[in-house]
C-alpha positions in Angstrom: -54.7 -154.0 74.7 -56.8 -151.3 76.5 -58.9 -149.2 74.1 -58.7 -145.3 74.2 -61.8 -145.0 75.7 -60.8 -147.9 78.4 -57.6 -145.9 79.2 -59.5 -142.3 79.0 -61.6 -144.0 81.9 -59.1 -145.0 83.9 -56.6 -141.9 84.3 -60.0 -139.6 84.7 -60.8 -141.9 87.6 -57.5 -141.7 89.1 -58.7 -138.2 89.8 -61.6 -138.9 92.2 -59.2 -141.8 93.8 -56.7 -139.7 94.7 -59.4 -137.2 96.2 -60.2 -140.1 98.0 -56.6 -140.2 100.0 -57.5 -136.4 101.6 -58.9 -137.4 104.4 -56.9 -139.9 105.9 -53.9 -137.5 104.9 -55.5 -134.5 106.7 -56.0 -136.6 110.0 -52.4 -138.1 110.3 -50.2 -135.7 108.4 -51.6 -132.1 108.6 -51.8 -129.5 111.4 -55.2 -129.4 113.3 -57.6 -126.0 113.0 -56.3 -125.0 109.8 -58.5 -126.1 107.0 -58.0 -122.9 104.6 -54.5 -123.3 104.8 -54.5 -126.8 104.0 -56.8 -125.0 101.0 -54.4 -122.8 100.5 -51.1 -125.2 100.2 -52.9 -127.8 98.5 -54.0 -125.3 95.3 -51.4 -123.0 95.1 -48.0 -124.7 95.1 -49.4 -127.0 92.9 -50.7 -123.8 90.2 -47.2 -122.8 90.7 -45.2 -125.6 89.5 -47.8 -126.4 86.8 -47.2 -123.0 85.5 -43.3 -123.4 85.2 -43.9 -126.5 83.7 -45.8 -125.1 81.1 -45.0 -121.3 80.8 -47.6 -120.1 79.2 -50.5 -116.8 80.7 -53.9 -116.8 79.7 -54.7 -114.8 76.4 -58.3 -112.4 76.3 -61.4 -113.7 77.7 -59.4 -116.4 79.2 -57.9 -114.3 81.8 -61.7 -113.7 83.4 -62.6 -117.6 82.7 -60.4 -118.4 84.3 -60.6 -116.6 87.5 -64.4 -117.9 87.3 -63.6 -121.6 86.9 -60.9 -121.4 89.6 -63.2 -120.1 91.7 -66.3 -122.3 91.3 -63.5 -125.9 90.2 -60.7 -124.9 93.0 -61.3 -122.0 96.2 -65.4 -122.2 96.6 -64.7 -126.1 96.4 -61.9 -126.2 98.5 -63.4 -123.9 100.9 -66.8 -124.9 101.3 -65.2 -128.6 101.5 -63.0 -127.9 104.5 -65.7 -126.1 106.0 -68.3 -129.1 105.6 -65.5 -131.3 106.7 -65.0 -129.5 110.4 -68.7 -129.4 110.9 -70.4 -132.4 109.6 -69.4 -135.6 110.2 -67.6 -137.3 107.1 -70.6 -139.4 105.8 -73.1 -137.0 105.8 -70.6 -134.7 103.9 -69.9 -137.3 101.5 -73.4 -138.3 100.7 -73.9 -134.0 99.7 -71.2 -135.1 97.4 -73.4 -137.7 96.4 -75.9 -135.8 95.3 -73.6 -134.4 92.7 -73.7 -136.9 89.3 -77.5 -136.2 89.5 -77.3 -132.3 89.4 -74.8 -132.1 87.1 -76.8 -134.9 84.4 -79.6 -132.2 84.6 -77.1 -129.3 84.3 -75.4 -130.9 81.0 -78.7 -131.8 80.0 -79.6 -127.9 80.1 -76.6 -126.4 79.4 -74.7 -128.7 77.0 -77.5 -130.3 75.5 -76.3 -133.8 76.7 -79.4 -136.7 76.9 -80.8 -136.9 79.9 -81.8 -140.4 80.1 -83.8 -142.7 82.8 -81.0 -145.0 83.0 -78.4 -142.1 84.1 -81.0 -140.8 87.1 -81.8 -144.2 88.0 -78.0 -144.8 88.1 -77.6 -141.8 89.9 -80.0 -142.2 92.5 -78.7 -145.7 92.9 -75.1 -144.0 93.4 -76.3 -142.1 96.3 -78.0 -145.3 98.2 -74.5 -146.8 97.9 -72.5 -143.8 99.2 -75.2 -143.3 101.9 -74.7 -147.3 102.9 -70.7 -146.5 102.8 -70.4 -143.3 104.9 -73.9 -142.8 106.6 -74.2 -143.3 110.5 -77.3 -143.3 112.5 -75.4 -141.0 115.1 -74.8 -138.3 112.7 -75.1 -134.6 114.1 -76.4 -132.2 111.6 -75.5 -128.5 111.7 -77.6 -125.5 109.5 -74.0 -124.3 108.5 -72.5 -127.4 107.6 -75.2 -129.0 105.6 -75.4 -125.7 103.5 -71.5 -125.8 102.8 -71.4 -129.0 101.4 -74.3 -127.9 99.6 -72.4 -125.2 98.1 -69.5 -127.2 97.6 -71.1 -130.0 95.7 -73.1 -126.9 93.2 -69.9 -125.7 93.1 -67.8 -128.3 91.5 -71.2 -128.9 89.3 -71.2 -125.4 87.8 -67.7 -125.8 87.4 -67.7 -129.0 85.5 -70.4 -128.0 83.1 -68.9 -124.7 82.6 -65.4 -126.1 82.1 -67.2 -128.4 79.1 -68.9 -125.6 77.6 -65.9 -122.8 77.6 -63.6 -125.5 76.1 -60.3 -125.8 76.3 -57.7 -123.1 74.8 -54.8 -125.1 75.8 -53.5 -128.1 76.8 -55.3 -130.1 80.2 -51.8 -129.0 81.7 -52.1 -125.2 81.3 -55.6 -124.8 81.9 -55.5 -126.5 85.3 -52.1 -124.5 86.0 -54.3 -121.2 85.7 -57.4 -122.6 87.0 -55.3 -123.5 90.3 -53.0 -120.1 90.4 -56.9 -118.1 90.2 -58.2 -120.2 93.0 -54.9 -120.4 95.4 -54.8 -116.8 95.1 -58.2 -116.6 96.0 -57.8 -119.1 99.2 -54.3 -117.2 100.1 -56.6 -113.8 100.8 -59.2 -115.5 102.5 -56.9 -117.6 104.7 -54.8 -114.3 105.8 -58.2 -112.2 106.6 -59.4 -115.2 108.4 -57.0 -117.6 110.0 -53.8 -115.8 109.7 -49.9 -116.8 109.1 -49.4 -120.3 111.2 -48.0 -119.4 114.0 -46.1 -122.8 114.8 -43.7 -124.1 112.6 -44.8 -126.8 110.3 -43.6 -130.2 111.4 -41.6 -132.7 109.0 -44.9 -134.6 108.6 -46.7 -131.6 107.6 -44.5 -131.3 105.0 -44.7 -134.2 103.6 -48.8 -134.4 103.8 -49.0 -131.1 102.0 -46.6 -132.3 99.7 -48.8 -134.9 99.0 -51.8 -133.5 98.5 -50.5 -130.4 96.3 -48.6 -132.6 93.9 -50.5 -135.7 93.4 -53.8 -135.0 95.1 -54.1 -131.6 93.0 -51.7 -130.8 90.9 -51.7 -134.5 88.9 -55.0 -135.5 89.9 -57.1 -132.5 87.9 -54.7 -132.6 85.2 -56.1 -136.1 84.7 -59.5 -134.7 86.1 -59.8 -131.6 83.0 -58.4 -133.6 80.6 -61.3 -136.4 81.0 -63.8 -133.7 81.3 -62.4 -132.5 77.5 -63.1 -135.7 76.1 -66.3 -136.9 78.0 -69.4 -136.2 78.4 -70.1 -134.2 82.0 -72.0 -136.6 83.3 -69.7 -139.3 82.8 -67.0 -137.2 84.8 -69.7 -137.0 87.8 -70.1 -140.6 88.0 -66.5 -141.2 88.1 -66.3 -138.7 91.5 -68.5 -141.4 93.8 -65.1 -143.4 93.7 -63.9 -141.0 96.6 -66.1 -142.5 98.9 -65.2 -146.2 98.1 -61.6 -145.1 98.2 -61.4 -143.4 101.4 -63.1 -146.1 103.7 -61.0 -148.7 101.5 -57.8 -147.0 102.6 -59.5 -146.7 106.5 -60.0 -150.1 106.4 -56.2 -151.2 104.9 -54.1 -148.5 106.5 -56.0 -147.2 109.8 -57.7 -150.3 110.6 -60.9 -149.7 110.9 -63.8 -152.0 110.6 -65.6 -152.4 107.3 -69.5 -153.2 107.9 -71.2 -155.7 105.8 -73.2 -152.9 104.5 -70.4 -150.6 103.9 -69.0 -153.5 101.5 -72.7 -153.3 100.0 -72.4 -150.0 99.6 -69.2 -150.2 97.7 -70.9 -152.9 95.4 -73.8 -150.8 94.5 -71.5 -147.9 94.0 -69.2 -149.6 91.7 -72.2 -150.7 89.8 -74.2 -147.5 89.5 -70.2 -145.8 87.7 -70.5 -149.2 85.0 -74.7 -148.7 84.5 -73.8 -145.0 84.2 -71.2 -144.8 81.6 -71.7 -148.3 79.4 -74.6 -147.6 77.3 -72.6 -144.4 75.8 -70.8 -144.9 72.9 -67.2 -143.1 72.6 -66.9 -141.0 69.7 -63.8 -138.7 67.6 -62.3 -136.5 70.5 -61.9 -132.9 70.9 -57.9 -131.7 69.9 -59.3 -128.2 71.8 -60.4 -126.3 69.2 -63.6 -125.2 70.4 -65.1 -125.8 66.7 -64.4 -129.4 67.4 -65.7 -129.3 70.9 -69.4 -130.9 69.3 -67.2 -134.4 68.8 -65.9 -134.7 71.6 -65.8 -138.4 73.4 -69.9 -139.3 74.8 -69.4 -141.3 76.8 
C-alpha cells in the first residue's frame, strides 16, 4: 500500500507529465501562428469551469495575490513559453527549463528558509546534463529574443512557485488554481486581442479537441495536482518533479510520432530520472499543511 508521501509524489508529478503532452498536441492538433491564443484557450476555459466547480471569489489581499501569482504561475509563463517555443528550437528551450530546480533551491533557500544542500545542486546540475543529452542538438540556432523568453519564462514559474509556498493557501488546491487561471486568462485574452487578433478562420474539429485537451487535463487538472503538491512539499522538491516534461515529451515522440530515440537521449532520460530520486530521497516527509497559514511551518519536506 502506497504511503501518503508515495502517492503525494505521484499525482504532483502527473503535473509536469501532462506538461509534457503540449507539444506534440500543439504540432498535430492546434492551428499554426497562434501561440497566445493557444495561451489564451488553454488558461482561461479551464479557470472557468474550475470556478463553477467551486463557486467561491477571492476574499481581501487575495484578490491582488492572486492577480500576481496568475501572472508570474499562468500568462508570463504561458507567454514567454509560446514565444520561446516559435523561436528556439525545442531542446534548447527545454534545457532553459532546465535550469529551473536549481534557481528555485536557492530562491526557497532565501525566501522560505528551506536547506540548501550540496546534494540538491549536485542533483540539480546533474538534472540539467540529462535534459541537455535528451533535447540538445548540435544544429541548434540561437536567437537574442528567444533565449531571453525562456529565460523569463523559467524565472517566472520560479517566482511563482516560491511565492505560491510562502502566501499559502486560503482555500482548497481547487479554488486557488481556479482564480490563479481566471487572473492569468484574462491577462493572455488582452494581450492576444492587442496582438494577434480574433482567428480569423474557423477552428477545425481537431482544434477542438487539442484545446480541449490541453485546457482540461493539461491545465485545468494538471495544476490542481501541481498547487496542491506545492502545499504539501517543499519547493524544491516541486522543481525536480518538472524535468519529467522533457522525458515525457520525446517518450511520447518516440511511441506516437515515431521518431528516433538516440542512445544518448535514453541516457539522458536515465540520468534525469536519477537526479528527481537523489533530489527528493534524503528528505524526510513530515505533518502536512490543512491551509491555515499558521500551519504552513509543517508542511510535508520533502
Amino acid at each position: 500500500m502506497l504511503s501518503n508521501r508515495t502517492f503525494l509524489l505521484m499525482t504532483t508529478a502527473l503535473a509536469p507529465a501532462l506538461w509534457g503532452t503540449t507539444y506534440l498536441t500543439t504540432t498535430m492538433l492546434l492551428p499554426e501562428d497562434r501561440p497566445l491564443l493557444a495561451a489564451t484557450l488553454r488558461a482561461l476555459p479551464a479557470g472557468i469551469l474550475l470556478l463553477l466547480l467551486c463557486r467561491r471569489l477571492p476574499r481581501g489581499a487575495w484578490w491582488w495575490k492572486s492577480w500576481v501569482l496568475g501572472i508570474l504561475n499562468i500568462a508570463a509563463f504561458f507567454a514567454l513559453l509560446f514565444i520561446a517555443a516559435y523561436r528556439l528550437p525545442g531542446g534548447v528551450a527545454a534545457i532553459m527549463g532546465g535550469i529551473q530546480p536549481l534557481v528555485i533551491a536557492v530562491l526557497a533557500s532565501r525566501v522560505l528558509h528551506e536547506r540548501l544542500t550540496g546534494r540538491v545542486v549536485i542533483a540539480g546540475a546533474t538534472g540539467l546534463f540529462g535534459v541537455c543529452l535528451i533535447v540538445l542538438q548540435a544544429q541548434a540556432r540561437l536567437d537574442t529574443i528567444g533565449l531571453l523568453a525562456a529565460l523569463g519564462g523559467t524565472l517566472s514559474m520560479a517566482f511563482g512557485i516560491v511565492l505560491t509556498k510562502k502566501w499559502g493557501q486560503p482555500a482548497p488546491p481547487l479554488t486557488t488554481t481556479a482564480w490563479q487561471l481566471i487572473a492569468g486568462g484574462l491577462s493572455l485574452l488582452v494581450l492576444m486581442l492587442v496582438i494577434e487578433g480574433l482567428p480569423v478562420a474557423p477552428l477545425t474539429p481537431l482544434n477542438v479537441v487539442g484545446y480541449t485537451y490541453l485546457s482540461v487535463i493539461g491545465t485545468a487538472f494538471a495544476y490542481v495536482m501541481w498547487f496542491r503538491g506545492i502545499a504539501q512539499l517543499a519547493a524544491s522538491t516541486t522543481a525536480f518533479l518538472g524535468l519529467l516534461s522533457p522525458v515525457v515529451a520525446i517518450l511520447l515522440g518516440w511511441i506516437i510520432a515515431g521518431e528516433n530515440l538516440t542512445p544518448m537521449q535514453i541516457a539522458g532520460i536515465v540520468i534525469v530520472l536519477s537526479s528527481i530520486s537523489a533530489a527528493i530521497i534524503s528528505r524526510h516527509a513530515k505533518p502536512s499543511c490543512c491551509g491555515d497559514a499558521d500551519l504552513c511551518s509543517q508542511q510535508i519536506r520533502i
